[in-house]
C-alpha positions as CSV (number, residue, x, y, z in Angstrom):
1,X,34.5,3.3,5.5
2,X,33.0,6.0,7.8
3,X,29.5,6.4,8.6
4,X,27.4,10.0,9.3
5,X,24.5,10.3,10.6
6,X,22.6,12.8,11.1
7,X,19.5,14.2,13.3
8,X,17.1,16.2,11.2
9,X,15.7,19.6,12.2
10,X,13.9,22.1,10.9
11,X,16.4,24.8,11.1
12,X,19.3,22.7,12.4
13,X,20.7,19.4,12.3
14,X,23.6,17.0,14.1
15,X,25.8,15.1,12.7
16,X,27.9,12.1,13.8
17,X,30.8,10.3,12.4
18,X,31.8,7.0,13.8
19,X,34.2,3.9,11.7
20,X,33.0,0.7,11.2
21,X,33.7,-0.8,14.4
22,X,31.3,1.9,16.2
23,X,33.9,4.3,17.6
24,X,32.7,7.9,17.2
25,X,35.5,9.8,15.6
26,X,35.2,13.2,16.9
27,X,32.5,15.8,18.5
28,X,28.9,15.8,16.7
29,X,28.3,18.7,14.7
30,X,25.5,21.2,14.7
31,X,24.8,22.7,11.9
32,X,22.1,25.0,10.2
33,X,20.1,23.8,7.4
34,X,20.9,26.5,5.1
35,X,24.1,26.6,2.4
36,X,26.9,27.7,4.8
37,X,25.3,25.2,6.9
38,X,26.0,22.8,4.1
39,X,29.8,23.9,4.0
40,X,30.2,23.3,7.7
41,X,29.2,20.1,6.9
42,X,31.6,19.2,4.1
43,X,34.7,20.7,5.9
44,X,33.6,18.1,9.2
45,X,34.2,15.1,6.8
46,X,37.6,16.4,5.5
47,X,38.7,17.3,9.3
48,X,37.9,13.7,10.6
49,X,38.6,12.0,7.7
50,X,42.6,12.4,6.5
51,X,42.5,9.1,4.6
52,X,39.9,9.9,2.2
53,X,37.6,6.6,3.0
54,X,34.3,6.2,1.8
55,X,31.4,8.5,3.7
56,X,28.6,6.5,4.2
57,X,25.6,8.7,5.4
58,X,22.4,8.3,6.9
59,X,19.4,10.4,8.3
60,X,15.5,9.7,9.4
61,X,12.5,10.6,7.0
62,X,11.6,13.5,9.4
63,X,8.4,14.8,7.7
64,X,10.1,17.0,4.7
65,X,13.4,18.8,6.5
66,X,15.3,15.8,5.1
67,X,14.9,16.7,2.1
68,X,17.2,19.6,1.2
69,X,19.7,17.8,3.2
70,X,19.9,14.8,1.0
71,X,19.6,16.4,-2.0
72,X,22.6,18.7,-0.7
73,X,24.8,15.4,-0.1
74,X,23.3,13.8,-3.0
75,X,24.6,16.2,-5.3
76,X,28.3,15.7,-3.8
77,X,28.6,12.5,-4.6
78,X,27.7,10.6,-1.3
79,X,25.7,7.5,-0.9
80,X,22.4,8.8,1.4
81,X,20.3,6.2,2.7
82,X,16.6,7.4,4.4
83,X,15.7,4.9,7.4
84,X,12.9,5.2,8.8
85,X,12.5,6.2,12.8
86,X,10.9,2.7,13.9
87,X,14.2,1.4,12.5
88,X,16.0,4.1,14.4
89,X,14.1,2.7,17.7
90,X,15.0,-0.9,17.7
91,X,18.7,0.4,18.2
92,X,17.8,2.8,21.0
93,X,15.8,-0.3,22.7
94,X,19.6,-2.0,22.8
95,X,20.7,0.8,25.3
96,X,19.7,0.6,28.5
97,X,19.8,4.3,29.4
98,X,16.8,6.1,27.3
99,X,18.7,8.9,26.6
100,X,17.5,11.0,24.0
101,X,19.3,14.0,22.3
102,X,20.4,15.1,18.9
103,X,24.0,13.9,19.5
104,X,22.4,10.5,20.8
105,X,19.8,10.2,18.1
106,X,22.6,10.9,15.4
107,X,25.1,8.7,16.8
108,X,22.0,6.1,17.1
109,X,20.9,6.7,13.2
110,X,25.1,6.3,12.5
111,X,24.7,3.1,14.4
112,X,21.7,2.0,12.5
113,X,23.6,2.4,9.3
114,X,26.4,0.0,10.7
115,X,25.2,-2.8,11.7
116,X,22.5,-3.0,8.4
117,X,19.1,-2.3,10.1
118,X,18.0,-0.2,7.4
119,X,16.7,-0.2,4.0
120,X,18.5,1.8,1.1
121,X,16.6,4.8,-0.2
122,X,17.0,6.2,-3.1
123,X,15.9,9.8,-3.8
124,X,12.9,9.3,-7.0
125,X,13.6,10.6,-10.4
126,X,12.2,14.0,-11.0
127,X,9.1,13.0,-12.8
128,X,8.0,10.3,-9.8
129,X,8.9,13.4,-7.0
130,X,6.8,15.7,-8.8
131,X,3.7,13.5,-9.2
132,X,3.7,12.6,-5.4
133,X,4.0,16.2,-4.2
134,X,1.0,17.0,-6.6
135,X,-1.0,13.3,-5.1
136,X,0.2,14.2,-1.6
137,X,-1.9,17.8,-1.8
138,X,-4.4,16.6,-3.6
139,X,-5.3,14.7,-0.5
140,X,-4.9,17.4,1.8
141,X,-7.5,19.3,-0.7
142,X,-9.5,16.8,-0.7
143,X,-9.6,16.4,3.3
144,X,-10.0,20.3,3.4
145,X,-13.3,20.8,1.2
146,X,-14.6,18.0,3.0
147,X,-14.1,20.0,6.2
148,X,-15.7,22.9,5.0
149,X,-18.7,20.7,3.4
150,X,-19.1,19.5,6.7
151,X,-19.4,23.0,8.1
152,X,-22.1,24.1,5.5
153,X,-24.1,21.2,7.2
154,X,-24.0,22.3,10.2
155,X,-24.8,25.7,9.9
156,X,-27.9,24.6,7.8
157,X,-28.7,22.2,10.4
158,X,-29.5,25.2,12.6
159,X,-30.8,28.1,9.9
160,X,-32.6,25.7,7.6
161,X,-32.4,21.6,9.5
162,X,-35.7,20.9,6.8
163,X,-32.6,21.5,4.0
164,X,-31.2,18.1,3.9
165,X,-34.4,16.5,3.2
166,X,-34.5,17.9,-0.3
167,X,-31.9,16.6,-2.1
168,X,-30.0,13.3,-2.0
169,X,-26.6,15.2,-2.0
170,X,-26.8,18.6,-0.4
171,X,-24.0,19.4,-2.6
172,X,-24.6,18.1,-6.1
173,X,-25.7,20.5,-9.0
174,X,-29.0,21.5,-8.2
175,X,-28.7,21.8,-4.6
176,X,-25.7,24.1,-5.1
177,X,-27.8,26.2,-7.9
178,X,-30.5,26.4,-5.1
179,X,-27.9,27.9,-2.5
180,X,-26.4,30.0,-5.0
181,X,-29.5,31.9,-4.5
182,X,-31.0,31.5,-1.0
183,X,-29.4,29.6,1.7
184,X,-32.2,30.8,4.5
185,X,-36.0,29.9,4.3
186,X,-36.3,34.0,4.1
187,X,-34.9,34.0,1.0
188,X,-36.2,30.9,-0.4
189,X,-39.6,32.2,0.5
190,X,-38.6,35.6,-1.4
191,X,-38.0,33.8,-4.8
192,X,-41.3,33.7,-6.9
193,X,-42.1,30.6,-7.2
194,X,-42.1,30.3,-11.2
195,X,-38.8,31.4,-10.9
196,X,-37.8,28.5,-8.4
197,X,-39.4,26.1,-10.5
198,X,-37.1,27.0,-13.9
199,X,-34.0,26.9,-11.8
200,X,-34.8,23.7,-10.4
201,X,-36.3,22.2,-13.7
202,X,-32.4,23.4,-15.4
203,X,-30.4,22.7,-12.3
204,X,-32.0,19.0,-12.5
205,X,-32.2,18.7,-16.4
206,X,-36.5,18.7,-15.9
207,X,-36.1,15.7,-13.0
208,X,-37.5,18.5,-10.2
209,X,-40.7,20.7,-10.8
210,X,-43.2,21.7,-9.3
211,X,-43.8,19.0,-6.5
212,X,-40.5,19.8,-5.4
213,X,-40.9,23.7,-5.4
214,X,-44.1,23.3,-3.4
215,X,-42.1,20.7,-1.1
216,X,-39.2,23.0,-0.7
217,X,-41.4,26.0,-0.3
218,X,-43.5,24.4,2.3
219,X,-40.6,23.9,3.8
220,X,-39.8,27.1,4.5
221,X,-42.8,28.6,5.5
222,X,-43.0,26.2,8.6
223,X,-39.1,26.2,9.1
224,X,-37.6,25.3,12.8
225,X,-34.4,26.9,11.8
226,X,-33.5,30.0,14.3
227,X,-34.7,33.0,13.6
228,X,-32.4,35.4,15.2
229,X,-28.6,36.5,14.1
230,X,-29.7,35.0,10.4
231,X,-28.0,37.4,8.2
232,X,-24.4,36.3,9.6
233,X,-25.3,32.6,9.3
234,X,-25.7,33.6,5.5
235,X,-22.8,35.3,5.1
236,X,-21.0,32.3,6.3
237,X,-22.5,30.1,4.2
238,X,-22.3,31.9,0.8
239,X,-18.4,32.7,1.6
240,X,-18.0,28.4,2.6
241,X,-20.0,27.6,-0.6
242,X,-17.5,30.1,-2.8
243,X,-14.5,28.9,-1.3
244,X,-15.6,24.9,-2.1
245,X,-16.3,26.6,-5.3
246,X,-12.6,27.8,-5.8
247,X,-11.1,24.7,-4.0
248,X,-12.9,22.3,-6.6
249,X,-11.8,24.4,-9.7
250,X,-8.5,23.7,-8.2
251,X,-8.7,20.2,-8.2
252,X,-10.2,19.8,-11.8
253,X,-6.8,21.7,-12.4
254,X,-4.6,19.1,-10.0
255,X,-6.4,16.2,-11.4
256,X,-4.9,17.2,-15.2
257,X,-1.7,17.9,-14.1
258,X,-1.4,14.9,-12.1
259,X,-2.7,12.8,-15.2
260,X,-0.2,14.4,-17.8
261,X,2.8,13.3,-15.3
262,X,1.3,9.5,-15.3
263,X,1.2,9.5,-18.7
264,X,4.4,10.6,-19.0
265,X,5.2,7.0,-17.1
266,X,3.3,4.8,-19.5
267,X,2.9,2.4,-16.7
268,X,0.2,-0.5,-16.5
269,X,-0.7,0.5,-12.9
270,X,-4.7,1.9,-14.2
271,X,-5.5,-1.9,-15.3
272,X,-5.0,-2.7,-11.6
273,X,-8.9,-3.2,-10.1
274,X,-10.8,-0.4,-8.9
275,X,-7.5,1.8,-9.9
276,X,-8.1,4.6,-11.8
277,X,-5.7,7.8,-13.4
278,X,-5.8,9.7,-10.0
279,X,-5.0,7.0,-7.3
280,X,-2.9,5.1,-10.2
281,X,-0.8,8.6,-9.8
282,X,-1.0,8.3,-5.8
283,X,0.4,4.3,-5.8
284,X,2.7,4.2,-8.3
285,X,4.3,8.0,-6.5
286,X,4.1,6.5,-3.1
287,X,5.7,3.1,-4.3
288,X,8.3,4.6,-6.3
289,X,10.7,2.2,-8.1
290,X,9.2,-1.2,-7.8
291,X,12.7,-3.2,-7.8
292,X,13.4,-1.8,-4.0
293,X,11.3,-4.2,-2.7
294,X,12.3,-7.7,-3.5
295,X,9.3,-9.5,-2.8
296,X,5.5,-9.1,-2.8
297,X,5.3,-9.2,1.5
298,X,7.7,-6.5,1.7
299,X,5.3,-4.1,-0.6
300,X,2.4,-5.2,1.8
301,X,4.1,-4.1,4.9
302,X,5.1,-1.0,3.1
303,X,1.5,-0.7,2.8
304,X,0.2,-1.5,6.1
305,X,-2.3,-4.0,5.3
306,X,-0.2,-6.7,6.6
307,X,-1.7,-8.1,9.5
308,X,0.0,-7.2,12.7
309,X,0.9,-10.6,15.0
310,X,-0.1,-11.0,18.8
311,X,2.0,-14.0,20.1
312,X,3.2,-15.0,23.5
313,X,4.2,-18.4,24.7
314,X,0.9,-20.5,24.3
315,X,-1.0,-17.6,23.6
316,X,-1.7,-16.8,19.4
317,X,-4.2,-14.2,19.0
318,X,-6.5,-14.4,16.1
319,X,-8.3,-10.8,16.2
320,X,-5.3,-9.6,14.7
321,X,-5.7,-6.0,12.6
322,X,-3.9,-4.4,10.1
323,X,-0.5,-3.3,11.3
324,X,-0.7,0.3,9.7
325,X,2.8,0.6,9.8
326,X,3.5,1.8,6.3
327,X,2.7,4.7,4.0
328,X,-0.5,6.3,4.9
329,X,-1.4,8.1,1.7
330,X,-0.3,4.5,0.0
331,X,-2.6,2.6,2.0
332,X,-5.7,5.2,2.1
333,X,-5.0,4.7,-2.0
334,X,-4.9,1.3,-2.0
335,X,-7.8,0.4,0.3
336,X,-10.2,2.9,-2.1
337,X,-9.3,0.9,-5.2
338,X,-10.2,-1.8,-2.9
339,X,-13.4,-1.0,-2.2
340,X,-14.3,0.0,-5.8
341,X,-12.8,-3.6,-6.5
342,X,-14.4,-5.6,-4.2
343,X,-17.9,-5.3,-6.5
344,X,-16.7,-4.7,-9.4
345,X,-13.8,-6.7,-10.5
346,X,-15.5,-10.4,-10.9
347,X,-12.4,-11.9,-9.3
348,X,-11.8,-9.5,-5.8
349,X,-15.5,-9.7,-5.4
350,X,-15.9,-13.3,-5.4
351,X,-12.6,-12.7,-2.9
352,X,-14.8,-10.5,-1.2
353,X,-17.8,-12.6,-0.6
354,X,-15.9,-15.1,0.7
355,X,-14.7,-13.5,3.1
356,X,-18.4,-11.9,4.1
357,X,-19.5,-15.8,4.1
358,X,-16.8,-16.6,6.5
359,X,-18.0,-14.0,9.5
360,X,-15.9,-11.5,8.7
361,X,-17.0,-7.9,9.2
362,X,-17.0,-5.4,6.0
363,X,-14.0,-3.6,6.7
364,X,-12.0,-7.2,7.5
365,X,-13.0,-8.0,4.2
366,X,-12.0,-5.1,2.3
367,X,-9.0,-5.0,4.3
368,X,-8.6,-8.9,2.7
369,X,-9.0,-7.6,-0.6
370,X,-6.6,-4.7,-0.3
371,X,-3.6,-7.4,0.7
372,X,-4.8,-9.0,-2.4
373,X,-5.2,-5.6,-4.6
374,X,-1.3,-4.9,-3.3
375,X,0.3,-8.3,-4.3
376,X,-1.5,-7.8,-8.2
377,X,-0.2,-4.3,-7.8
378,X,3.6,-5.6,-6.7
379,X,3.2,-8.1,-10.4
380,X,1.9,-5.6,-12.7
381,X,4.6,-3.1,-11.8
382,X,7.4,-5.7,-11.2
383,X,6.4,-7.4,-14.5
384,X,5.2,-3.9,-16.2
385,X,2.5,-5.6,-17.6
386,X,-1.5,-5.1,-17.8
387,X,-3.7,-7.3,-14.9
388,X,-5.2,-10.0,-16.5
389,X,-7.9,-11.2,-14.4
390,X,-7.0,-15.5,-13.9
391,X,-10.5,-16.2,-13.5
């Protein structure tokens, strides 16, 4: 058997062949991460390998440059395992020069494949890929209206700071029918007030009147908002409150494209606790296929809400937190269907109050309940059955 591996790039990569005893075989090759590039790579292995042994390859989960590569190799025929870099690292740590290059690093990833400290990756089917691309942006979406949310509060805080006094959620429906129409105490003031009083009275299905027109009107009239450079405050806040507009259209449109690939799955995963059709799609994409991870401790380090252990000699630490050491988009999922589930679902929130009753702080007991949430996770998808609560 011969073993490649190779150092991902963005536009170029380097590769390493070495047999099973370690010995590199020949020069590392660089090549470019484009179809010729692909070629190069094909007539390396038949130049260093005149026996026609098994090629064994191997390469980091760098961000998403991997990807082409190993579906490239996949599509030849080769067996393409994914390590991840901290895996990469405990090799390096057995060298004592820290040398660090992409000849090194894929001589070190060939290494890593050799002597077994990795963990076989298989690329998912096409249905599973799709899903997770879809989940993964969603989350960047998300992140990025609540950026610009965050902006529209601070420019109010300075044109109109009386603003977020008015309404429990500056951006639910009737606030955002209010700014639709004035977003300065100028042009609140310029609205008549019977006018102001229907479109609240809609906006709110008749729970605002006219206390709250006079409140809001007030308001305005005594203002502490600036007073100068006003009209380019509002032109940045009508174009923020269009584009959140937009960006939430598009996520209506996300959020039923991502549901038709779940049900495409029939999976179990939305009887889960706190687990609904949205982060049901964001687990079961991040997880994958259930049967690579052979036991439920393995799934909750994938996770990251193992806890991570402080030990030296004599000394055992206690304050120990979350390692944080798995999938990030998994675990964000994860600890939101915790936190639904810690008072709602009668058996996590007893969990839950436990915890509380023992000292520990509200995130150290949701962070509990998420270890807990992952291993009824790990059993509904290894047994691909519904959560029964065992109350």
């Amino acid at each position: 058997m011969i073993i490649c591996g190779i150092d991902i790039g963005k536009n170029f990569h380097e590769a390493c062949l070495i047999d099973e005893s370690g010995r590199q075989l020949s020069k590392t090759l660089r090549f470019a991460n484009t179809t010729v590039g692909g070629a190069q790579l094909l007539e390396y292995f038949n130049l260093n390998n005149p026996s026609k042994d098994v090629i064994v390859v191997g390469m980091e989960a760098t961000g998403h440059y991997w990807l082409s590569v190993y579906c490239f190799l996949f599509d030849h025929g080769f067996q393409v395992n994914v390590i991840n870099p901290l895996q990469s690292d405990a090799v390096r740590n057995i060298f004592l020069r820290k040398t660090k290059n992409d000849a090194k690093d894929s001589f070190l990833i060939a290494e890593t494949i050799r002597i077994g400290r990795f963990t076989h990756t298989e690329l998912a089917d096409e249905t599973i890929l799709a899903m997770r691309q879809l989940c993964r942006h969603r989350m960047d979406l998300v992140d990025y209206i609540a950026d610009q949310k965050r902006k529209i509060i601070g420019v109010m805080d300075r044109v109109f700071p009386e603003y977020q006094h008015f309404f429990s959620d500056m951006f639910g429906k009737t606030s955002t029918e209010l700014l639709s129409q004035a977003v300065t105490p100028e042009e609140v003031l310029a609205i008549p007030t019977d006018e102001l009083s229907d479109l609240l009275r809609k906006a709110s299905k008749g729970r605002f009147g006219d206390a709250k027109v006079e409140e809001i009107r007030k308001a305005a009239k005594n203002s502490f908002g600036i007073t100068i450079a006003t009209s380019a405050f509002a032109m940045q806040l009508r174009q923020l409150l269009e584009m959140i507009t937009l960006l939430e259209k598009q996520l209506e449109e996300l959020d039923f494209e991502i549901e038709q690939y779940l049900n495409q799955l029939d999976t179990p995963i939305t009887t889960c606790p706190g687990v609904g059709k949205v982060l049901g799609a964001v687990i079961l994409s991040e997880i994958g296929d259930i049967a690579r991870f052979t036991e439920p401790k393995k799934l909750v380090a994938f996770v990251g809400v193992d806890p991570s252990v402080k030990q030296s000699g004599q000394f055992v630490g206690t304050q120990n937190r979350i390692s944080k050491r798995g999938s990030p988009n998994l675990r964000r999922a994860i600890w939101m269907a915790a936190t639904v589930a810690a008072f709602h679902d009668p058996v996590l929130s007893a969990f839950y109050q436990k915890k509380r009753s023992e000292g520990k702080h509200h995130s150290s007991a949701i962070g509990a309940v998420a270890r807990k949430l992952t291993l009824i996770i790990y059993a509904v998808l290894r047994d691909n059955k519904p959560y029964v609560p065992n109350c």
